[in-house]
py3Dmol code that shows the C-alpha trace and the ligand (Angstrom):
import py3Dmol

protein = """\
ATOM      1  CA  UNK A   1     -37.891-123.022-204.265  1.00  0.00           C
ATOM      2  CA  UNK A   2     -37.544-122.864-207.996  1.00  0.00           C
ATOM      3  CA  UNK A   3     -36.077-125.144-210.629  1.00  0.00           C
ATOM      4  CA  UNK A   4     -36.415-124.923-213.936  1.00  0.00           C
ATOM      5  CA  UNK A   5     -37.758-127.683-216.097  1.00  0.00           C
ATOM      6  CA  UNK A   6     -37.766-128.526-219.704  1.00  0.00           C
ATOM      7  CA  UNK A   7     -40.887-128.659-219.743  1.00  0.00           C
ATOM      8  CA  UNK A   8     -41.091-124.809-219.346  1.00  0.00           C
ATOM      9  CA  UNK A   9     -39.655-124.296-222.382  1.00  0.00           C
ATOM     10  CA  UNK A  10     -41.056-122.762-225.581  1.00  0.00           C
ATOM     11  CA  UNK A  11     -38.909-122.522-228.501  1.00  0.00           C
ATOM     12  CA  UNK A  12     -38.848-119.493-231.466  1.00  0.00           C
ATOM     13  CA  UNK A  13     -38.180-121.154-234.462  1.00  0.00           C
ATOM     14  CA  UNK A  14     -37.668-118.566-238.053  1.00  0.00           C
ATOM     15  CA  UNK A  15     -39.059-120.318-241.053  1.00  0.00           C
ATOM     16  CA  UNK A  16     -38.526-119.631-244.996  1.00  0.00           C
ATOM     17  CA  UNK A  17     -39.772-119.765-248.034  1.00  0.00           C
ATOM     18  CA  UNK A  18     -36.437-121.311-249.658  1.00  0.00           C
ATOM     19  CA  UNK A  19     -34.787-125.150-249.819  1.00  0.00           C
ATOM     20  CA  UNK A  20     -31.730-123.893-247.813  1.00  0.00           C
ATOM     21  CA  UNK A  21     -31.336-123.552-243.784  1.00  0.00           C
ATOM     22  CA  UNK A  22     -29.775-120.148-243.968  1.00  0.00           C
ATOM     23  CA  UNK A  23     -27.533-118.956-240.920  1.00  0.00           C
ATOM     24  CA  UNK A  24     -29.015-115.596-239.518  1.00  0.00           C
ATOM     25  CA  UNK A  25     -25.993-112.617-238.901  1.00  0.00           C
ATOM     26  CA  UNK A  26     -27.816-110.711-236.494  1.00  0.00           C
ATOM     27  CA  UNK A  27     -28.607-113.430-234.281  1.00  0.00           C
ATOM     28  CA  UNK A  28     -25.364-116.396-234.523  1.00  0.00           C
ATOM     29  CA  UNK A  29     -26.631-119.895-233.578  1.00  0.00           C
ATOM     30  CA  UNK A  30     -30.443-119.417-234.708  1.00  0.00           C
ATOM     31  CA  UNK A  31     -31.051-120.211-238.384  1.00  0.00           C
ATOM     32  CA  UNK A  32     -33.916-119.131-240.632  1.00  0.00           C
ATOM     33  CA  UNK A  33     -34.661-123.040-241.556  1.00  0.00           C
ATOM     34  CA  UNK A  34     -36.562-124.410-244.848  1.00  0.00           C
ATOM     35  CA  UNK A  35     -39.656-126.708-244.371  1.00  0.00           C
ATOM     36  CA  UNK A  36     -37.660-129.415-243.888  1.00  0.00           C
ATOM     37  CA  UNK A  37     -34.883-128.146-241.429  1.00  0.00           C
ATOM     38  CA  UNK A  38     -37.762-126.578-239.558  1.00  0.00           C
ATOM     39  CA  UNK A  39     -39.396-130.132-238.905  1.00  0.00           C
ATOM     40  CA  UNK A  40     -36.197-131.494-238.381  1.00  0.00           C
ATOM     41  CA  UNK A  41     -34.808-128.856-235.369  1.00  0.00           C
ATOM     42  CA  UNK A  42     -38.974-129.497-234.359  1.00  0.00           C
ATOM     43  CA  UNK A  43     -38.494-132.835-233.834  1.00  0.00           C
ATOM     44  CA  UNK A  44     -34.719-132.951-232.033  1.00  0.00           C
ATOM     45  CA  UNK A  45     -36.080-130.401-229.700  1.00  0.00           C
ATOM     46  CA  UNK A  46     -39.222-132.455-228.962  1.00  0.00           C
ATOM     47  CA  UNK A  47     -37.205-135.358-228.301  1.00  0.00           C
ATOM     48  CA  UNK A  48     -35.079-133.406-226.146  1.00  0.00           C
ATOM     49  CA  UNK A  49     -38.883-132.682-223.654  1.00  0.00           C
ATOM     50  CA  UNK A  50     -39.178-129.400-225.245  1.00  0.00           C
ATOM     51  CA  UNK A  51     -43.152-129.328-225.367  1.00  0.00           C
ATOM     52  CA  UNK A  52     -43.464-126.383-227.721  1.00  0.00           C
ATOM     53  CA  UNK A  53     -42.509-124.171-230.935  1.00  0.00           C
ATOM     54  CA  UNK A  54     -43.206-120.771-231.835  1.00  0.00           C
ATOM     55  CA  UNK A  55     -42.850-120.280-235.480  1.00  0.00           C
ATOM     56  CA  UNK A  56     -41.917-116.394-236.996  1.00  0.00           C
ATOM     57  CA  UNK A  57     -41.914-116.476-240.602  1.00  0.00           C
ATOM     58  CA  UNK A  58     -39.391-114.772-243.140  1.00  0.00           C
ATOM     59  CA  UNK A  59     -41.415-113.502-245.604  1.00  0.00           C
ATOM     60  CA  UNK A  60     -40.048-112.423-249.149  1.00  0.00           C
ATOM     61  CA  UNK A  61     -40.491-108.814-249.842  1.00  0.00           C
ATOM     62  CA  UNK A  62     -42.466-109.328-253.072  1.00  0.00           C
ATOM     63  CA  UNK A  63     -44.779-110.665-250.148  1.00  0.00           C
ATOM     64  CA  UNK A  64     -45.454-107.564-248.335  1.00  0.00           C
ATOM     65  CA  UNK A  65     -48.139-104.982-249.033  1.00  0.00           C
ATOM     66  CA  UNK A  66     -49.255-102.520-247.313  1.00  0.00           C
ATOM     67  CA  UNK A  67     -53.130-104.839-246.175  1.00  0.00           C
ATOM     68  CA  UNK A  68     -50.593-107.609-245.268  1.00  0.00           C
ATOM     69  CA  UNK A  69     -53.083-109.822-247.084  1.00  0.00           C
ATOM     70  CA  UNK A  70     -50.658-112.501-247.216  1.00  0.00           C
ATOM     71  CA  UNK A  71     -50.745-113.327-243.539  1.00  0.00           C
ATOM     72  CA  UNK A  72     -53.909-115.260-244.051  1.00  0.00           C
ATOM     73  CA  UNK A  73     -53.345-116.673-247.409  1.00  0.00           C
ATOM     74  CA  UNK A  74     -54.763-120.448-247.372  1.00  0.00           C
ATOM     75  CA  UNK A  75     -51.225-121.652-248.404  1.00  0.00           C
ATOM     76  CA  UNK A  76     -48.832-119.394-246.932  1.00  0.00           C
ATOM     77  CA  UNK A  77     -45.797-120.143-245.155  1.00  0.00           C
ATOM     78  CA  UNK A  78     -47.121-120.478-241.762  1.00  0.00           C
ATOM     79  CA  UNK A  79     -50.166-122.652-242.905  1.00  0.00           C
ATOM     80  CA  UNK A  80     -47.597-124.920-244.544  1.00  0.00           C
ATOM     81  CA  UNK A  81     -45.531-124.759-242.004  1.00  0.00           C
ATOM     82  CA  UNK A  82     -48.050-125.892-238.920  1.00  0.00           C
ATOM     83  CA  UNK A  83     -49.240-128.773-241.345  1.00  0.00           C
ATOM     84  CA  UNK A  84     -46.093-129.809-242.018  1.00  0.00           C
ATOM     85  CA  UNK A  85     -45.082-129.660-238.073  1.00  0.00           C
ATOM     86  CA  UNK A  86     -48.040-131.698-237.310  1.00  0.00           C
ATOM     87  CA  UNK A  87     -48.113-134.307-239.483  1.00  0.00           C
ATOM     88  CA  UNK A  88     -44.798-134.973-238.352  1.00  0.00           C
ATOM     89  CA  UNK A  89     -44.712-134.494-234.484  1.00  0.00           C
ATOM     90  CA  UNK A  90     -48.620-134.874-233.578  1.00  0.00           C
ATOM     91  CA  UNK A  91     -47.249-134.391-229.558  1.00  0.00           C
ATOM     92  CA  UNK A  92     -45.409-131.316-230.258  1.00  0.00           C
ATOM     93  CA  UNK A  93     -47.617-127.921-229.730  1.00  0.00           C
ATOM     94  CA  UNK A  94     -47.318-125.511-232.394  1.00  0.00           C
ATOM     95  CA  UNK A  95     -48.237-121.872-231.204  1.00  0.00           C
ATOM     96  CA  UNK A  96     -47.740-119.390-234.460  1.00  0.00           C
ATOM     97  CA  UNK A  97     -47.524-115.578-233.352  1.00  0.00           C
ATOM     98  CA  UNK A  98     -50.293-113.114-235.182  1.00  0.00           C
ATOM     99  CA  UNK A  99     -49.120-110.194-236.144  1.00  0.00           C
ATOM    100  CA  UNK A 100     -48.798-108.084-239.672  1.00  0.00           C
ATOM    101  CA  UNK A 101     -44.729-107.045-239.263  1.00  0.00           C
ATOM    102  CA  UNK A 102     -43.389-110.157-241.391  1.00  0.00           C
ATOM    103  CA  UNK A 103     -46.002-109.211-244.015  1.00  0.00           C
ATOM    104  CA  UNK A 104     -46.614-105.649-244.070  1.00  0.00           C
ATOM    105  CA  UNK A 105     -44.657-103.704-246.641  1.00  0.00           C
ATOM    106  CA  UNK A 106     -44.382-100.971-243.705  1.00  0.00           C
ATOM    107  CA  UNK A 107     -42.766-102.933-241.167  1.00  0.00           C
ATOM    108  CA  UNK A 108     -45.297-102.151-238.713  1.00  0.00           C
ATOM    109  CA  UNK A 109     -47.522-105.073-236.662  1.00  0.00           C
ATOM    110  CA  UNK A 110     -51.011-103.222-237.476  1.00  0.00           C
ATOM    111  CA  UNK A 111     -51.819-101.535-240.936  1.00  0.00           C
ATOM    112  CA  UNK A 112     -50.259 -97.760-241.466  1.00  0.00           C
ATOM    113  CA  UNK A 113     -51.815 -94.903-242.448  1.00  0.00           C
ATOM    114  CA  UNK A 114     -49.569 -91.734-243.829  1.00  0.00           C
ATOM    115  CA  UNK A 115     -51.179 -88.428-242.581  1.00  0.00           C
ATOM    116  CA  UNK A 116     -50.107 -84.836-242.689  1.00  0.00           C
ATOM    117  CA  UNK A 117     -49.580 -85.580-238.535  1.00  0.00           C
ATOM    118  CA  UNK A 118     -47.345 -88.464-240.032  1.00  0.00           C
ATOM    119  CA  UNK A 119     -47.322 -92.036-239.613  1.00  0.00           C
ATOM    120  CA  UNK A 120     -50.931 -93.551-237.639  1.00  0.00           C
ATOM    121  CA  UNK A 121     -51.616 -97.402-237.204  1.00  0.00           C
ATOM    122  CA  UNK A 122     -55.024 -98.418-237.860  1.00  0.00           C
ATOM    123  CA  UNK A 123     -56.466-100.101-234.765  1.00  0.00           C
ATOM    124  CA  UNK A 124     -59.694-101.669-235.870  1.00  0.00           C
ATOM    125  CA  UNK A 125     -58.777-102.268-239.582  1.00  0.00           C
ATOM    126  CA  UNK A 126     -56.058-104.408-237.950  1.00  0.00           C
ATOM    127  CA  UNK A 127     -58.058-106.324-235.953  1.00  0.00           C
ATOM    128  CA  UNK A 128     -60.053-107.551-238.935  1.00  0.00           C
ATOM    129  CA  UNK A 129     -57.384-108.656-240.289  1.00  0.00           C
ATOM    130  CA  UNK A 130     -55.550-110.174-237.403  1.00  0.00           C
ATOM    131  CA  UNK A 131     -58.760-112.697-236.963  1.00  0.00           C
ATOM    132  CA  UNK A 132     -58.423-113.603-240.369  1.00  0.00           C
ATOM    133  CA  UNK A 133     -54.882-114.505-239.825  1.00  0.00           C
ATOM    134  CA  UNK A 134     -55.801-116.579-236.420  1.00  0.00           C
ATOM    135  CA  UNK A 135     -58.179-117.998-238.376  1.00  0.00           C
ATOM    136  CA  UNK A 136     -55.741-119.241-241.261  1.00  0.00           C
ATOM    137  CA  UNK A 137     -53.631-120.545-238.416  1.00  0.00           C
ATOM    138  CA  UNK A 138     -56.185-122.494-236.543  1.00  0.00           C
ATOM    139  CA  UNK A 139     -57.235-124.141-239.853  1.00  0.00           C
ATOM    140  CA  UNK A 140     -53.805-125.314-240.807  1.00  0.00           C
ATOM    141  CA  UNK A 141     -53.477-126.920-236.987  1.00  0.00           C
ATOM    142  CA  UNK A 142     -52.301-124.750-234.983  1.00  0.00           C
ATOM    143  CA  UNK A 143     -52.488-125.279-231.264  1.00  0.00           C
ATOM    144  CA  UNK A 144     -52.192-121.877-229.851  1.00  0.00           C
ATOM    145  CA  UNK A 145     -52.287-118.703-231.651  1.00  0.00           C
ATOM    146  CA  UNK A 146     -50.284-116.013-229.851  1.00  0.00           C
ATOM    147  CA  UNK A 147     -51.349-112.059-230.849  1.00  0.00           C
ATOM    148  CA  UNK A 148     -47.898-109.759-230.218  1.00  0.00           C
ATOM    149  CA  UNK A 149     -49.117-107.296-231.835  1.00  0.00           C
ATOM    150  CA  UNK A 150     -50.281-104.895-228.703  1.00  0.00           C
ATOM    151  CA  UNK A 151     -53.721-103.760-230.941  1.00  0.00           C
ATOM    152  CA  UNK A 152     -56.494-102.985-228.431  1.00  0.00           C
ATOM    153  CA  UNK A 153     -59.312-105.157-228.377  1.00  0.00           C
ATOM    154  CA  UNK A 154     -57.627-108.010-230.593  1.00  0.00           C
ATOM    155  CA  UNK A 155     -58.309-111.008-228.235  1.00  0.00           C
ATOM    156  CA  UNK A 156     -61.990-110.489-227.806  1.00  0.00           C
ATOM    157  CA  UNK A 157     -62.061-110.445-231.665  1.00  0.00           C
ATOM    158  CA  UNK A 158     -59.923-113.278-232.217  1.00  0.00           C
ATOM    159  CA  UNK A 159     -61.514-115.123-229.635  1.00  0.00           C
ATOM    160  CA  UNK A 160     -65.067-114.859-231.843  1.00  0.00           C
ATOM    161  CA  UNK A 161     -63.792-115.068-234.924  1.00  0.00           C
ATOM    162  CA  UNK A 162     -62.052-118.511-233.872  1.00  0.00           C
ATOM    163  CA  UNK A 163     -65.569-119.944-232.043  1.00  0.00           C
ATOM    164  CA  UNK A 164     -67.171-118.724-235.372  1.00  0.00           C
ATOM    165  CA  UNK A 165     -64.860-120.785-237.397  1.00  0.00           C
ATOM    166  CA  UNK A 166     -65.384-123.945-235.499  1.00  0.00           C
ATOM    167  CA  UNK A 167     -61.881-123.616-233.827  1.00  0.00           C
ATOM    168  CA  UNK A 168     -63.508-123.533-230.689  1.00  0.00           C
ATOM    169  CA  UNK A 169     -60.529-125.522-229.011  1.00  0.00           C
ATOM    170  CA  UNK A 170     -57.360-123.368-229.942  1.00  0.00           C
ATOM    171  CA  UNK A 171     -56.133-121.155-227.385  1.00  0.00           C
ATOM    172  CA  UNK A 172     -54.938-118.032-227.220  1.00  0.00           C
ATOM    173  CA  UNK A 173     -51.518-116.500-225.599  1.00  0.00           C
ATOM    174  CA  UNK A 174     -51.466-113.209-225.561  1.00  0.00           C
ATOM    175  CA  UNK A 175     -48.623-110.990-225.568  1.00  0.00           C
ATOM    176  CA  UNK A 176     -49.957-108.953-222.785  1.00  0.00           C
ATOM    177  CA  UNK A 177     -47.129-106.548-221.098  1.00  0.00           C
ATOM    178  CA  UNK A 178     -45.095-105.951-224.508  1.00  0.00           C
ATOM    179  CA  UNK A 179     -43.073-103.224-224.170  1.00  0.00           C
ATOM    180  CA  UNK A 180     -41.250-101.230-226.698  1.00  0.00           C
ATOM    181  CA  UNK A 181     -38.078-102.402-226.389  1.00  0.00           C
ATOM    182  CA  UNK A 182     -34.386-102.098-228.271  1.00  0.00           C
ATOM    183  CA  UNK A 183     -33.936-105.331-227.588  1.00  0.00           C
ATOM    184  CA  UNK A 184     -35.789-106.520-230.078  1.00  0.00           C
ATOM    185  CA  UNK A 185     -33.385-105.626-232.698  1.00  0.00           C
ATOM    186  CA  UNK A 186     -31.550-108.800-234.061  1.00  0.00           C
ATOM    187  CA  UNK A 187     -34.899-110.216-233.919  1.00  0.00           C
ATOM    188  CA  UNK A 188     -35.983-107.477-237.000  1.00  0.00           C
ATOM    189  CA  UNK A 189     -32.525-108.243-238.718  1.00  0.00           C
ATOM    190  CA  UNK A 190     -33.408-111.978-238.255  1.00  0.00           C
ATOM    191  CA  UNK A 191     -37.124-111.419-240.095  1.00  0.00           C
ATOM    192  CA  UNK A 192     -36.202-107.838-242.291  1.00  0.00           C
ATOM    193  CA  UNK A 193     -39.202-106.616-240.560  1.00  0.00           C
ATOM    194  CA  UNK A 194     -38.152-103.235-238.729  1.00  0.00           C
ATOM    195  CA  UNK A 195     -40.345-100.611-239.212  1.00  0.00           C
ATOM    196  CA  UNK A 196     -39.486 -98.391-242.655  1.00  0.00           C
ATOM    197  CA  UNK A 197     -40.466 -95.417-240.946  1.00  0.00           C
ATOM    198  CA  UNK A 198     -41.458 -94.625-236.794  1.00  0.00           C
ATOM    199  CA  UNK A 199     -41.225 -96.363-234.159  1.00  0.00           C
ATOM    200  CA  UNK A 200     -43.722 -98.882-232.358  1.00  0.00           C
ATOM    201  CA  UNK A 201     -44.218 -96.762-229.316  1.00  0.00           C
ATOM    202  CA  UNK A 202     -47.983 -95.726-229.880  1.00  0.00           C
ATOM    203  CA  UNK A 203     -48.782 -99.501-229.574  1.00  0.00           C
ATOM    204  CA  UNK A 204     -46.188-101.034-227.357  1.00  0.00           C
ATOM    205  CA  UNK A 205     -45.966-100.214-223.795  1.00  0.00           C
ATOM    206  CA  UNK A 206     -43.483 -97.599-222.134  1.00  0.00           C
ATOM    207  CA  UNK A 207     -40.366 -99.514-220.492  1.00  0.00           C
ATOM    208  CA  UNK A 208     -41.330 -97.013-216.899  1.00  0.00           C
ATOM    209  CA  UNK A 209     -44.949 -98.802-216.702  1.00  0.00           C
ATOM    210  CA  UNK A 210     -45.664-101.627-214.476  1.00  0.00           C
ATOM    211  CA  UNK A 211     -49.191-100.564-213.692  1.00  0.00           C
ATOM    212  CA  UNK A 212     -49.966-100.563-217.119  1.00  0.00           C
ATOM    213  CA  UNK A 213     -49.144-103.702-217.677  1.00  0.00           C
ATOM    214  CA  UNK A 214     -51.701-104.999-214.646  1.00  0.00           C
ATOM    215  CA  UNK A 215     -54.462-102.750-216.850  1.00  0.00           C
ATOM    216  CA  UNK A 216     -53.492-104.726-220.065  1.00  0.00           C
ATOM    217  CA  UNK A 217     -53.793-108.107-218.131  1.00  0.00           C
ATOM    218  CA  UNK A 218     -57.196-106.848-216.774  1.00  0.00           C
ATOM    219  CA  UNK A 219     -58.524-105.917-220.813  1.00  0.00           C
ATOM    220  CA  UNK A 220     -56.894-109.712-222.102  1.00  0.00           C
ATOM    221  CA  UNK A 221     -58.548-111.830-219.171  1.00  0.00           C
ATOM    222  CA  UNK A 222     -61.791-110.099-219.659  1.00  0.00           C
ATOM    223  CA  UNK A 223     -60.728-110.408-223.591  1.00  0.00           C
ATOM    224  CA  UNK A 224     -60.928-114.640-222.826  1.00  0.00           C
ATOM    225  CA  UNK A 225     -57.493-115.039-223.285  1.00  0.00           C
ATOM    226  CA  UNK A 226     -55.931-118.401-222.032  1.00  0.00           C
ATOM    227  CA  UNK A 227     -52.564-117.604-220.982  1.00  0.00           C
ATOM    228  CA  UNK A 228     -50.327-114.201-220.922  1.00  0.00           C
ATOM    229  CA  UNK A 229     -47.158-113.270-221.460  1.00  0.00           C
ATOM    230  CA  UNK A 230     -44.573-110.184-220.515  1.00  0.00           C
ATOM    231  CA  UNK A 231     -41.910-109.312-223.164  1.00  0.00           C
ATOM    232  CA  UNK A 232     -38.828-108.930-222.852  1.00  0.00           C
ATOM    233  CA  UNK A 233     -38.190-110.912-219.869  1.00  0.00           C
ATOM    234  CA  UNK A 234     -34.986-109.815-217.990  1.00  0.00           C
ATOM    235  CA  UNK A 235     -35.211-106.079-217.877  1.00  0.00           C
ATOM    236  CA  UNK A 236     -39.305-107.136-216.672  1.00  0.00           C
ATOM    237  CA  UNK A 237     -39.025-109.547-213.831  1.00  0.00           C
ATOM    238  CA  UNK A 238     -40.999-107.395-211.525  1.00  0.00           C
ATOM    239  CA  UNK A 239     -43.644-107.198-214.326  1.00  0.00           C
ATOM    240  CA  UNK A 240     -43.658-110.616-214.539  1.00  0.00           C
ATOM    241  CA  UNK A 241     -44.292-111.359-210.665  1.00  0.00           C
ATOM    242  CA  UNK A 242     -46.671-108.332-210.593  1.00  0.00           C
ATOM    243  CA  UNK A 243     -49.117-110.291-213.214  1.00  0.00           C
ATOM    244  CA  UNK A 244     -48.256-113.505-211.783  1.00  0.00           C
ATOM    245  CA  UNK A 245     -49.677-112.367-208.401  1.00  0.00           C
ATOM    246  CA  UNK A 246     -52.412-110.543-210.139  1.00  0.00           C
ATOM    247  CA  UNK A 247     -53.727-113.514-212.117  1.00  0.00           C
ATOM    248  CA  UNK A 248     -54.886-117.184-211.947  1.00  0.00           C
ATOM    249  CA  UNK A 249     -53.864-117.901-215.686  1.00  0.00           C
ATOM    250  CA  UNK A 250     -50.833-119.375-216.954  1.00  0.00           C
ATOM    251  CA  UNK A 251     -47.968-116.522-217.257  1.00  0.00           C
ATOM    252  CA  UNK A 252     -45.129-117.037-220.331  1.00  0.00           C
ATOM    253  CA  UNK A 253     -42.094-114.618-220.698  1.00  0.00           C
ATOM    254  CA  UNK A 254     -40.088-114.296-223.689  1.00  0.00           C
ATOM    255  CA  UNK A 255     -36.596-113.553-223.626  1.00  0.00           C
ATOM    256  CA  UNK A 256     -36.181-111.938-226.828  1.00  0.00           C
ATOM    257  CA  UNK A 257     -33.024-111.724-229.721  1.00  0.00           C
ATOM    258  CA  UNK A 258     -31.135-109.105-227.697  1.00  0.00           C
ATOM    259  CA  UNK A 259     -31.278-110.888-224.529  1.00  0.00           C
ATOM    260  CA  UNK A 260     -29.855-113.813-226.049  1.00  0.00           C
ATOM    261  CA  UNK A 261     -27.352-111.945-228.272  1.00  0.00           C
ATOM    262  CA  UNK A 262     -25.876-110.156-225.169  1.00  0.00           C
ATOM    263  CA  UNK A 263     -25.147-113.624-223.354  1.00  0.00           C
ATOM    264  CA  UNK A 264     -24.086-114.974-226.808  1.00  0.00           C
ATOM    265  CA  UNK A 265     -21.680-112.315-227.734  1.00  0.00           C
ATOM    266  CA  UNK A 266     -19.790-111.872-224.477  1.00  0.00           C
ATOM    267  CA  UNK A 267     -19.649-115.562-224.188  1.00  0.00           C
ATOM    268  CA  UNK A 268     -18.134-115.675-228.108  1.00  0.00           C
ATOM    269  CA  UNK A 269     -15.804-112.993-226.424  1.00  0.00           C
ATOM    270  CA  UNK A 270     -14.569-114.980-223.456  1.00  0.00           C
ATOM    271  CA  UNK A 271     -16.302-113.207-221.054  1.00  0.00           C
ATOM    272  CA  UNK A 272     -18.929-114.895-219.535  1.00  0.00           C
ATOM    273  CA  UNK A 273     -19.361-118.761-219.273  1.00  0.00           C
ATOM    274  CA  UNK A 274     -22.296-119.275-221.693  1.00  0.00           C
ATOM    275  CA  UNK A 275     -23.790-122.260-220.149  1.00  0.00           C
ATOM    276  CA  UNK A 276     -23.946-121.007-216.898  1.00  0.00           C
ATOM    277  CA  UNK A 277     -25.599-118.062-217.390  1.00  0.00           C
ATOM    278  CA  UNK A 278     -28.422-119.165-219.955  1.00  0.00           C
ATOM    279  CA  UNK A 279     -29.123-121.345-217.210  1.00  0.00           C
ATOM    280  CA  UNK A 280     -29.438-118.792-214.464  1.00  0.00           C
ATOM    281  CA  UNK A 281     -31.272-116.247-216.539  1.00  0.00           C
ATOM    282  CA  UNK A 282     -33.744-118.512-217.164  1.00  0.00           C
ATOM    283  CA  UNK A 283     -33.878-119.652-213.303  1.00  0.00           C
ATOM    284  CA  UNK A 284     -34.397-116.211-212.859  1.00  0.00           C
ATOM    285  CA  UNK A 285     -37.230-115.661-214.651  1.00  0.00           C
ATOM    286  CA  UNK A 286     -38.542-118.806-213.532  1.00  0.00           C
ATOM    287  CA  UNK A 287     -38.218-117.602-210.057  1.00  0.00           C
ATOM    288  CA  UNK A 288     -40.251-114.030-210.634  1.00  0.00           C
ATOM    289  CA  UNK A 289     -43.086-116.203-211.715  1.00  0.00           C
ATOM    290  CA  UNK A 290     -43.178-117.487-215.339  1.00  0.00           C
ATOM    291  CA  UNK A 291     -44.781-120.781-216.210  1.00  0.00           C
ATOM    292  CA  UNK A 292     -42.888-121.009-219.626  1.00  0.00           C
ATOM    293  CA  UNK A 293     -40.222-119.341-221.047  1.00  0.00           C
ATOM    294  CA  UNK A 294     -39.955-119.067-224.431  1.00  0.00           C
ATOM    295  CA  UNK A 295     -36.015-118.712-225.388  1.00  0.00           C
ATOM    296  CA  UNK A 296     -33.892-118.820-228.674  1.00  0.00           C
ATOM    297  CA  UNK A 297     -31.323-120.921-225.773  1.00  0.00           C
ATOM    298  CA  UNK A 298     -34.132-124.005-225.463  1.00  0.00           C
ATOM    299  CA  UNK A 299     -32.467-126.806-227.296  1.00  0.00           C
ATOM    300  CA  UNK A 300     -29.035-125.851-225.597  1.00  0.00           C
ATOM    301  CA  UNK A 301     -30.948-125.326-222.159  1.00  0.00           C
ATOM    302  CA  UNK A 302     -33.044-128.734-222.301  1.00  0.00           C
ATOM    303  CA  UNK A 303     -29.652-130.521-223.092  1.00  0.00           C
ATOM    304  CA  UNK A 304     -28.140-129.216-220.333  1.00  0.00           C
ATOM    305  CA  UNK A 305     -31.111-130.038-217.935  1.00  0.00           C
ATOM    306  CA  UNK A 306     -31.050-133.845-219.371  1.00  0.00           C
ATOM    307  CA  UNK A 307     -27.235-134.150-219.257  1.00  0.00           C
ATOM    308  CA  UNK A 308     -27.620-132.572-215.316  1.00  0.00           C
ATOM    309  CA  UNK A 309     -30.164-134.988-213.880  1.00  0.00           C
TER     310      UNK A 309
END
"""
ligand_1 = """\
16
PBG
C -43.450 -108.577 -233.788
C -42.570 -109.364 -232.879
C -41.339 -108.904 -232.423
C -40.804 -109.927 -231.636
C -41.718 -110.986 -231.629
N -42.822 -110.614 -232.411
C -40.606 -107.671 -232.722
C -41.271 -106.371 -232.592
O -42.282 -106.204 -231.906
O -40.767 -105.456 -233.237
C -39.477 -109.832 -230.967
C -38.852 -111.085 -230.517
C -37.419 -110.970 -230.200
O -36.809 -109.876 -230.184
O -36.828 -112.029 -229.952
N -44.762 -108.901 -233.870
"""
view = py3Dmol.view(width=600, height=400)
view.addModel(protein, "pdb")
view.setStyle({"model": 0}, {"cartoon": {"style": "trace"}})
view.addModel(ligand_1, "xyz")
view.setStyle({"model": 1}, {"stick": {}})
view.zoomTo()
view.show()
């Protein structure tokens, strides 16, 4: 009924500032790559069918401030980076995600404020600068720009602010159903971008909603978005095939650093056959109804599709 394709595949790629490709501790076998390694690992995974990266940038800490301001510097990382991918590998699409965590000196994906009720994110003042930051993206070449950063009303915004800039013909992927989840932990470690203080439960959604998630889908298609996503994947499959039933759009699903690092580590153990079971995860979340899965295993997954058929 199902079989998964290489062509389904998105891949997460971490990107730095620095000449060296750095192995990452929290997450073993993903690296956070320099310029150059990134176009490199671009390229072998594009000639492997892979029709997509996703880059996440590792941003120094003398970066971060509390506006985030960097995330839509002119000549940032990410700008750089998308040039750079493009000039190279004109085929490959380049989706970059827009959020403030890698450059907010709070850890948080919208702007903080500190309050005598404690910690509050700042919806709107985020979303001004979030379309700035799509913006930046777009300009630099970006295909797709891909908001995970669960602030209400962001894809509307970005959606204008993009038509306004002329970047009428980059899409958008929203991260529509993301939940707050633990297993995004190595995926912090990977970027040193966990929150300094709370948690990212007022803005990501509650791991017992499924409804919620349909509501969210609702706001985003109304919103103009061009494709959705659920996050994680595996502990979400019935969110997944709830949206896919409930929409005619494109649906991604991202199985995120713990998901990975759980096959990873009990296969490093012995205890699980690694190839077998990237493969059938991803056939599973194929089968609840994903049209693209982005995975940290998509290199090792598309060579294992070529070397099958
Ligand atoms: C943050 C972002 C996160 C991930 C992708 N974008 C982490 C978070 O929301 O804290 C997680 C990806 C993963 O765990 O692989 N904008």
């Amino acid at each position: 009924e199902k079989v998964l394709a290489v062509g389904d595949l998105i891949y997460p790629l971490f990107v730095h500032g620095g000449e060296d490709d750095q192995a990452i501790d929290s997450m073993p076998g993903c690296m956070r790559w320099s310029l150059e390694g990134l176009v490199r690992e671009a390229g072998e995974a594009h000639a492997l069918g892979i029709p997509a990266v996703v880059l996440f940038p590792v941003v120094p800490e003398s970066l971060k401030s509390s506006d985030a301001a960097e995330c839509f510097h002119p000549e940032g990382l990410v700008p750089r980076s998308v040039a750079a991918l493009k000039a190279a590998h004109p085929g490959l699409v380049v989706i970059t995600d827009v959020a403030l965590d890698p450059y907010n000196a709070d850890g948080h994906d919208g702007i903080v404020r500190k309050g005598d009720a404690g910690l509050e994110i700042l919806n709107d003042e985020t979303v001004e600068v979030l379309c700035k930051q799509a913006v930046c993206h777009a300009r630099a070449g970006a295909d797709i720009v891909a908001p995970s950063d669960m602030m209400d009303g962001r894809v509307g915004a970005i959606r204008e602010a993009l038509d306004a800039a002329g970047c009428e013909k980059v899409s958008i992927l929203s991260y529509t159903a993301k939940y707050a989840s633990a297993y995004y932990g190595p995926f912090r470690g990977a970027l040193e971008s966990a929150p300094k203080e709370g948690d990212k439960k007022s803005y990501q959604m509650d791991p017992g909603n499924a409804r919620e998630a349909l509501r969210e889908l609702l706001l985003d298609e109304a919103e103009g978005a061009d494709m959705v996503m659920v996050k994680p994947a595996g502990p979400y499959l019935d969110v997944i095939a709830k949206v896919r039933e409930a929409t005619v759009l494109p649906v991604a699903a991202y199985q995120v650093s713990g998901e990975y690092l759980m096959i990873k580590s009990a296969a490093a153990a012995g205890w699980l056959d690694e190839e077998a079971v990237v493969m059938e995860s991803l056939t599973g979340i194929k089968r609840a109804g994903a049209d693209m899965i982005l995975t940290y295993f998509a290199k090792q997954a598309a060579a294992g599709l070529q070397a099958g058929s």
